[in-house]
C-alpha positions as CSV (number, residue, x, y, z in Angstrom):
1,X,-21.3,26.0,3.2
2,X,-21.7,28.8,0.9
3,X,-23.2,31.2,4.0
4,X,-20.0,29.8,5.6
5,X,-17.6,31.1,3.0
6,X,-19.4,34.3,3.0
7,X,-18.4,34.5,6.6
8,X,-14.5,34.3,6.4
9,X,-14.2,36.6,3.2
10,X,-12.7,39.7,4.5
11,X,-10.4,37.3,6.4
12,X,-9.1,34.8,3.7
13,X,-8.9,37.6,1.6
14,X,-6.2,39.4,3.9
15,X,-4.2,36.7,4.5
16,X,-4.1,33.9,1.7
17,X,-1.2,34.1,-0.5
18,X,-0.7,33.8,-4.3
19,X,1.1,29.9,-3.9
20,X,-2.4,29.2,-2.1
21,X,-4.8,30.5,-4.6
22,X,-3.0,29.0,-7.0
23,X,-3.0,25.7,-5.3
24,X,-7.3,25.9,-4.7
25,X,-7.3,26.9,-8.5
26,X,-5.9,23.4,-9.3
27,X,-7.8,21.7,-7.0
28,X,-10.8,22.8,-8.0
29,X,-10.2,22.5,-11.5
30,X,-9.4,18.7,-10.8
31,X,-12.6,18.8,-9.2
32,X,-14.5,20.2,-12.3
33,X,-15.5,22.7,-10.0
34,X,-14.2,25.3,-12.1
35,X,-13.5,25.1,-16.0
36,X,-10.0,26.7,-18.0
37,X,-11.4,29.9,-18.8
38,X,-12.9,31.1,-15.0
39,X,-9.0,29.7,-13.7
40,X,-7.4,32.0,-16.0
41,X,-10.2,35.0,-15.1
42,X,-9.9,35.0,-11.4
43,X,-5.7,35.0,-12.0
44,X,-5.3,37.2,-15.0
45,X,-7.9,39.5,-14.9
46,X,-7.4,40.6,-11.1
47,X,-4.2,42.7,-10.6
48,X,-3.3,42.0,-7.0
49,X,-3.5,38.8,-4.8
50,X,-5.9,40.3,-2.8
51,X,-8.0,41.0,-5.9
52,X,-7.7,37.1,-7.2
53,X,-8.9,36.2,-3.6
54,X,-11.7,38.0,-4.0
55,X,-12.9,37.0,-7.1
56,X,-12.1,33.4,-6.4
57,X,-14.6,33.6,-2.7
58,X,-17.2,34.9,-4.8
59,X,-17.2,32.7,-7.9
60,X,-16.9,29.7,-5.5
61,X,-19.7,31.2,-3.3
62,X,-22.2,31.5,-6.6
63,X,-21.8,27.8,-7.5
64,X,-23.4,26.8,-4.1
65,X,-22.8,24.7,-1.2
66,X,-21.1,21.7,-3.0
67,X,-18.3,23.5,-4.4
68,X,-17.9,25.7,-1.4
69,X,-17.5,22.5,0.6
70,X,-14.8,21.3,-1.8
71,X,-12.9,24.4,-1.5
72,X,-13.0,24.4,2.5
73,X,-11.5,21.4,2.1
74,X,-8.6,22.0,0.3
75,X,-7.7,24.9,1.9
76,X,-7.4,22.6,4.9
77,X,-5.1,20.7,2.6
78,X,-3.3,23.3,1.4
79,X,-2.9,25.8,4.3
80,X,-4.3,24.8,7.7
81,X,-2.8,27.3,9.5
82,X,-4.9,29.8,7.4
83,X,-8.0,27.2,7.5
84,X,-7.8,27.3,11.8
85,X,-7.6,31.0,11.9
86,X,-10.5,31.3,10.1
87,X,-12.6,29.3,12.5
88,X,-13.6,26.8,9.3
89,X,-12.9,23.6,11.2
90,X,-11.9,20.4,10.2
91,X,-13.8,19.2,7.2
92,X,-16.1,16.0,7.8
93,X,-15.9,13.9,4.8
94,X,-19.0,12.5,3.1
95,X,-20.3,9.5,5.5
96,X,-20.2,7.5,2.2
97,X,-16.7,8.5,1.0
98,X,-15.3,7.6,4.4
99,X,-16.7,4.1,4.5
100,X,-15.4,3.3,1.3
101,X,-12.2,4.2,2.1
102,X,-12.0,2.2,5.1
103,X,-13.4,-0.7,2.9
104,X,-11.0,-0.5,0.4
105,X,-7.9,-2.5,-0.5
106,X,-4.9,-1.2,-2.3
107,X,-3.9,-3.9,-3.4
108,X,-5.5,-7.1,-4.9
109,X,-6.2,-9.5,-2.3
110,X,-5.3,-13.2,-3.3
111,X,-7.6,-16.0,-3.2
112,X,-6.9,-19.4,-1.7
113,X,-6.7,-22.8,-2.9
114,X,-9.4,-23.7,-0.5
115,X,-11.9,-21.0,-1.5
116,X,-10.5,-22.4,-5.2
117,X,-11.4,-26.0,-5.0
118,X,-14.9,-25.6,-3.2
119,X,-16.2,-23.2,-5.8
120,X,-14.5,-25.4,-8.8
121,X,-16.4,-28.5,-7.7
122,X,-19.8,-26.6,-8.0
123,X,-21.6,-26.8,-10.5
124,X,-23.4,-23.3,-10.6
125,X,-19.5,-22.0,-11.2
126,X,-18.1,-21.5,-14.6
127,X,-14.9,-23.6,-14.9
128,X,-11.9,-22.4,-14.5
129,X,-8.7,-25.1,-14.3
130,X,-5.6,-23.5,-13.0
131,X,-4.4,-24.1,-17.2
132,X,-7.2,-22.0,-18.6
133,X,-6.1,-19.1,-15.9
134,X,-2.7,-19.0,-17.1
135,X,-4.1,-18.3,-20.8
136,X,-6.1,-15.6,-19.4
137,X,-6.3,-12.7,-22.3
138,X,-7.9,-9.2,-22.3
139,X,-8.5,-6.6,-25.1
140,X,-8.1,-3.1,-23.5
141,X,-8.6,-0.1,-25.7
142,X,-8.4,3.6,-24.8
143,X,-9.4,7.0,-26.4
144,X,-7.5,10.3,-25.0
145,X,-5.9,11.9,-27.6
146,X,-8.5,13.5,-30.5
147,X,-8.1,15.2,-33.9
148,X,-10.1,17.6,-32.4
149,X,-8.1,18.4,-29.5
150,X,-11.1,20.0,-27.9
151,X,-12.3,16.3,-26.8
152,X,-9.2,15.3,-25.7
153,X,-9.8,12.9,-22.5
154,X,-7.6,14.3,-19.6
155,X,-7.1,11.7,-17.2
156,X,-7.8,8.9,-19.4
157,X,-4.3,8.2,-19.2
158,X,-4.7,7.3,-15.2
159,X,-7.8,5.0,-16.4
160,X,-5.5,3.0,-18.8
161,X,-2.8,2.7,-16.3
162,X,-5.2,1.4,-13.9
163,X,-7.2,-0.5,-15.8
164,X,-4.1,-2.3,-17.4
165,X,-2.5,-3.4,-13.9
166,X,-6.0,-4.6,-12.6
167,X,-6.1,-6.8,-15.8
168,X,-2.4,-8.4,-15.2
169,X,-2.8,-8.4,-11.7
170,X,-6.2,-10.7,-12.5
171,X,-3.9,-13.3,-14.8
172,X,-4.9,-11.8,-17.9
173,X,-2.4,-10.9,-21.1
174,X,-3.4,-7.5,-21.9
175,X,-3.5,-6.6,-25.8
176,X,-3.6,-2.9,-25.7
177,X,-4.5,-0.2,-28.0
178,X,-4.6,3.4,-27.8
179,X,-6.5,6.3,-29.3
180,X,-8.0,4.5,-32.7
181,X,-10.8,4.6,-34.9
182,X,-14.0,3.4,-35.0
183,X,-13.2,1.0,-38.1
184,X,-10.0,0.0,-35.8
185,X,-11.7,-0.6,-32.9
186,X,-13.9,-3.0,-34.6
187,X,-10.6,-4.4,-36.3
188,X,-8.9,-4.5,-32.9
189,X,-12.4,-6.8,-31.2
190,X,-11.8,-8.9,-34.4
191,X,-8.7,-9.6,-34.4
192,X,-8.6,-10.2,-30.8
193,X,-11.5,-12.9,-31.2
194,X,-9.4,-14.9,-33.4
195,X,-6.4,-15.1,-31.3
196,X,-5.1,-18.8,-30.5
197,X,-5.5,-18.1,-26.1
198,X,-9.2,-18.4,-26.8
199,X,-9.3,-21.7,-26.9
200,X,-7.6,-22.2,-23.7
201,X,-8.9,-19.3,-21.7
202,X,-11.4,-19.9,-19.4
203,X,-12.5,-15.9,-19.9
204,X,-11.6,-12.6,-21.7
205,X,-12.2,-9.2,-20.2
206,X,-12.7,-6.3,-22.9
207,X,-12.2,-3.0,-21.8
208,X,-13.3,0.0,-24.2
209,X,-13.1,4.1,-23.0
210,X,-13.9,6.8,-25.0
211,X,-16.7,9.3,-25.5
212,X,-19.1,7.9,-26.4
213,X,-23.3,8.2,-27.5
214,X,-26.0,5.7,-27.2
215,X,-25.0,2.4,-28.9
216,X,-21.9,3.4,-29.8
217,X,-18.2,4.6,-28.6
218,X,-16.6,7.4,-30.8
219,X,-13.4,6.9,-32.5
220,X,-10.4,9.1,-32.3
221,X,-11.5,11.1,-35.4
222,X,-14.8,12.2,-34.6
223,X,-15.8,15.2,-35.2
224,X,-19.7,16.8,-34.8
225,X,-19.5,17.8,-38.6
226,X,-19.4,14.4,-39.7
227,X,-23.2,13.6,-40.1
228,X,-23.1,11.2,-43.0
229,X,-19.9,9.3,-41.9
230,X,-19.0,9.3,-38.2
231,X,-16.2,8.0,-36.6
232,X,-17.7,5.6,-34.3
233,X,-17.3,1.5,-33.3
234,X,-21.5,0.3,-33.0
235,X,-21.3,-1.4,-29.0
236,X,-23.2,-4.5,-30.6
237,X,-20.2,-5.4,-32.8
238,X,-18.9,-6.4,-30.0
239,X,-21.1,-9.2,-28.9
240,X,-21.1,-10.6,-33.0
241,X,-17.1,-10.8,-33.1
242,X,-17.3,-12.7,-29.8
243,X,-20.8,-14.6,-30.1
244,X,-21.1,-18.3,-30.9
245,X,-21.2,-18.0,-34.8
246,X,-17.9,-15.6,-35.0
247,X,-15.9,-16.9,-32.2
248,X,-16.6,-20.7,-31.2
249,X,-13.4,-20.5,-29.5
250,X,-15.3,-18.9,-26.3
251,X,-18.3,-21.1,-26.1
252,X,-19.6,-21.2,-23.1
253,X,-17.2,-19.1,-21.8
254,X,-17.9,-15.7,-19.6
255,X,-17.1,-12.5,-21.6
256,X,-16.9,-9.7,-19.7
257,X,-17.6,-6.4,-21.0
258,X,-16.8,-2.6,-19.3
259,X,-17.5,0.4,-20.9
260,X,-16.8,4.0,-19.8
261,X,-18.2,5.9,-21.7
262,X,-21.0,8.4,-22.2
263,X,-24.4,7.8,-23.4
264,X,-25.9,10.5,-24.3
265,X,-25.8,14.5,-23.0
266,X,-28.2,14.6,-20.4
267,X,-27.7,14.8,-16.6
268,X,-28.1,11.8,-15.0
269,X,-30.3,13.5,-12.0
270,X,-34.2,14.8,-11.6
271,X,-35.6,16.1,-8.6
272,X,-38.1,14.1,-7.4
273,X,-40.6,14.4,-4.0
274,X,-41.6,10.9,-2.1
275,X,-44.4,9.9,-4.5
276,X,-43.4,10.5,-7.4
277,X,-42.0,6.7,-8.1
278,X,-44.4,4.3,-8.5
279,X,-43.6,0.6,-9.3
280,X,-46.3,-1.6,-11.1
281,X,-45.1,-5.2,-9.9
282,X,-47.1,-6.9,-12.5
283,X,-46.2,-10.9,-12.8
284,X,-46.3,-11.8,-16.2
285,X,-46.7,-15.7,-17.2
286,X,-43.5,-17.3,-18.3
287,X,-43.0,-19.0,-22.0
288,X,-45.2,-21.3,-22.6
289,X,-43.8,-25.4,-22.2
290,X,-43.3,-27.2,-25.9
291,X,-46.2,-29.3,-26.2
292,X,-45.2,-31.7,-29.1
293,X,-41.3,-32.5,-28.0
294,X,-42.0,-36.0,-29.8
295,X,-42.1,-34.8,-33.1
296,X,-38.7,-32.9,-32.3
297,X,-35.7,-35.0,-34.5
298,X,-32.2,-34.9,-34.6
299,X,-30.4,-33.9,-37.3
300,X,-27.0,-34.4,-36.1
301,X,-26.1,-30.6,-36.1
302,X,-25.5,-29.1,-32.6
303,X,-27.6,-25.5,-32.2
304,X,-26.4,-22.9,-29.7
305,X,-27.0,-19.9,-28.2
306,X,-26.1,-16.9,-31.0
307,X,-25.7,-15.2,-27.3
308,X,-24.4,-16.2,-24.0
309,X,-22.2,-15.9,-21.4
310,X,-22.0,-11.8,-21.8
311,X,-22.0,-9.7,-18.8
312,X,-21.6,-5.5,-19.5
313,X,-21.2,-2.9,-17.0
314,X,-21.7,0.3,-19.3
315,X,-20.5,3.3,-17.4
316,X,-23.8,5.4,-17.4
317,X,-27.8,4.7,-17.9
318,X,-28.9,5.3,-21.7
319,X,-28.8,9.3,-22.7
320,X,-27.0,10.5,-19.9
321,X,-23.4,11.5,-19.3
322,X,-20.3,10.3,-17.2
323,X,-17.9,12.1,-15.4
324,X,-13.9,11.9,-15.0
325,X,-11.5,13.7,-13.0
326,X,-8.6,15.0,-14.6
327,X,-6.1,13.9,-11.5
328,X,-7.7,10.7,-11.3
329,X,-9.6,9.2,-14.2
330,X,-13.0,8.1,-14.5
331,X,-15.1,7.3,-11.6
332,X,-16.3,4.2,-12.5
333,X,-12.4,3.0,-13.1
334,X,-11.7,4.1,-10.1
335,X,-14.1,2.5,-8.3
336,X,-13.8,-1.1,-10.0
337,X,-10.5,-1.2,-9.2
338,X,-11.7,-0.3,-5.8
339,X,-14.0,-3.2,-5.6
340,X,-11.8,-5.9,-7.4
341,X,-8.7,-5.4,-5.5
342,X,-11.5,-5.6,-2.2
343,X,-13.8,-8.8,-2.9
344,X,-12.4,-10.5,-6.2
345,X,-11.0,-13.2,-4.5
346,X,-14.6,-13.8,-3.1
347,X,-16.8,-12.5,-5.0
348,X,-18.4,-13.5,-8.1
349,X,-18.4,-10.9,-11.1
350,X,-22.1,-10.0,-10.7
351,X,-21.6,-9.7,-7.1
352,X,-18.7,-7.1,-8.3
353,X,-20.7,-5.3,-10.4
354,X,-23.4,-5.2,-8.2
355,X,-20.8,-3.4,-5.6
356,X,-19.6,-1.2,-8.1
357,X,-22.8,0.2,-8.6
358,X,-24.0,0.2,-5.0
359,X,-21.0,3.1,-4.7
360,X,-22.8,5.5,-7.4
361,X,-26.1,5.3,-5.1
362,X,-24.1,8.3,-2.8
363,X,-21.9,9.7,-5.8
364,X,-22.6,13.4,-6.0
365,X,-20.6,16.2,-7.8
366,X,-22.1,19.5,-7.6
367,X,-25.3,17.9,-7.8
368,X,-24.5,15.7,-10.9
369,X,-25.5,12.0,-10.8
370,X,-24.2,8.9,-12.6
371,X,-25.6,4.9,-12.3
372,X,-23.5,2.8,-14.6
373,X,-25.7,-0.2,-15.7
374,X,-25.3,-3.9,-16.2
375,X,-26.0,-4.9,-19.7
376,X,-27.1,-8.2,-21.7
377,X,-26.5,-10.4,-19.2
378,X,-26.4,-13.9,-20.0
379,X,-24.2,-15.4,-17.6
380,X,-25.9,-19.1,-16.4
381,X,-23.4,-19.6,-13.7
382,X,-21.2,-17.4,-11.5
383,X,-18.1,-16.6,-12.8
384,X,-14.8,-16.5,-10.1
385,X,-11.6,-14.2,-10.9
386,X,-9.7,-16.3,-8.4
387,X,-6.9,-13.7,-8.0
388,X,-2.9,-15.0,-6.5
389,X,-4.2,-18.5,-6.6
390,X,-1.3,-20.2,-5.2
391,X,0.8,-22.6,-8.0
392,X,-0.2,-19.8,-10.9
């Protein structure tokens, strides 16, 4: 695409216009394609439109295929009168990209009563009463604003608005909370573990995005200067406040967990050639049977699992990055709304996580790579949303 580009330069530079170059400069700034500072060059720095043209083929044109391909694009978006007489033709979307949009719902599709009662009767499926839907409550908490206005989270804004109409449109309350602190994000998961819906829910959905490092999400004041005393929420505090011992309230009941944010600052790519993965498929023996249960007494105090029925879908693989678009929010919000709105009302939530993660297999921008991962799992059933069920 780059060789393409190449091509049509003389041409697009004759006959684009200022509205259109700035146009593609938005577009690919959305796009991360370019940053702030190479924007304002190619506009600033170049006197004439013809100039700005110019400069904008050939900064496109070093950053490869990829982003040449994106800016193609939008020039067919933006001018396709210009994009025809350059011979470009019409852009192909990704194979993958074009599936998924065909897949995709707008809107949440309901479940029926029928699908309802068949998988309430099983016995492999959490319960979920029509009462304990309607107390339905979810802890949503987003980062965009910073002290340091350098880590502001553009778009973050879009992953809250989505994020919070999945939630209600799911039958959840939504307790909401926007750009805090570490020590208030752990105050906001405690106080949310001791409201009086718990008892009555049949599930709670917390929902945490920031930036973030390995084990922990970064509060509103962080700052890279703060060595001895950074502002950041520990992930694991999360599973105490709602484990067994803090929280009986949600005894065996599914807590679902979604991070976005990042990791770690690596790239979540590597080249690799056809051998270079190798699987050792070792079985290992399970844990070995008690072999003196008579000698086991009751004591007349109940003992429980310190941890269960947690399922986390944390935005990235440990160490690396993920990526957000400025127009549109996070990827991984956008594509869980994607899949929810699709197969909620059929699908169980490892089954939508599983989907969610199947669309990262193609996910590509400018050769940058992100798997979110699923995390302490300790589901024992299968746990139904059971969107629009009918007398809710």
């Amino acid at each position: 695409m780059a060789a393409e580009l190449a091509k049509v330069r003389g041409k697009f530079v004759d006959k684009v216009s200022i509205v259109v170059i700035k146009q593609l400069l938005d577009d690919l700034l959305d796009d991360d394609v370019l940053n702030d500072g190479q924007k304002d060059t190619i506009l600033e720095e170049n006197n004439t439109t013809a100039d700005k043209a110019r400069s904008l083929v050939d900064t496109i044109k070093k950053k490869g295929d990829v982003a040449s391909r994106k800016m193609i694009a939008h020039l067919y978006e933006r001018d396709p009168t210009l994009h025809s007489e350059l011979g470009l033709g019409q852009p192909a979307q990704p194979a993958a990209e074009q599936q998924m949009k065909q897949d995709c719902s707008n809107m949440l599709i309901p479940t029926t009563e029928a699908f309802w009662m068949e998988k309430k009767n099983n016995g492999k499926t959490y319960p979920a009463e029509k009462n304990s839907i309607r107390n339905r409550v979810a802890l949503l908490i987003t980062n965009i604003k910073f002290t340091d206005e350098r880590y502001n989270r553009n778009g973050a804004e879009k992953d809250e608005e989505n994020m919070e109409k999945l939630l209600r449109a799911l039958g959840y309350k939504v307790v909401k909370y926007t750009n805090l602190t570490g020590k208030a994000i752990d105050d906001a998961v405690m106080k949310f573990s001791k409201l009086p819906e718990l008892k009555e829910t049949d599930s709670v959905v917390v929902v945490i995005m920031s930036h973030g490092k390995l084990g922990a999400v970064l509060g509103c004041n962080w700052t890279k200067d703060d060595v001895e005393k950074p502002d950041e929420f520990p992930i694991n505090n999360i599973y105490k406040h709602l484990g067994s011992e803090k929280c009986p309230a949600l005894l065996n009941k599914p807590k679902i967990i979604i991070i976005q944010a990042c990791r770690g600052e690596e790239k979540g790519s590597v080249l690799v050639s056809d051998d270079a993965v190798v699987c050792d498929d070792v079985s290992q023996p399970g844990p070995p049977l008690c072999a003196d249960e008579e000698n086991i007494e009751d004591d007349n105090m109940r003992c429980v699992h310190k941890e269960k029925d947690f399922i986390s879908l944390l935005s990235s693989t440990p160490d690396t990055v993920s990526y957000r678009q400025r127009n549109k929010g996070s990827f991984l919000i956008q594509y869980i709304v994607d899949v929810f709105n699709t197969l909620a009302h059929k699908e169980h939530i490892d089954e939508l996580f599983r989907e969610v993660m199947q669309r990262f297999e193609e996910f590509s921008v400018q050769s940058l790579r992100q798997m979110p991962t699923k995390d302490r799992t300790t589901l024992t059933k299968h746990f139904y949303f059971f969107p629009g069920l009918p007398g809710l």
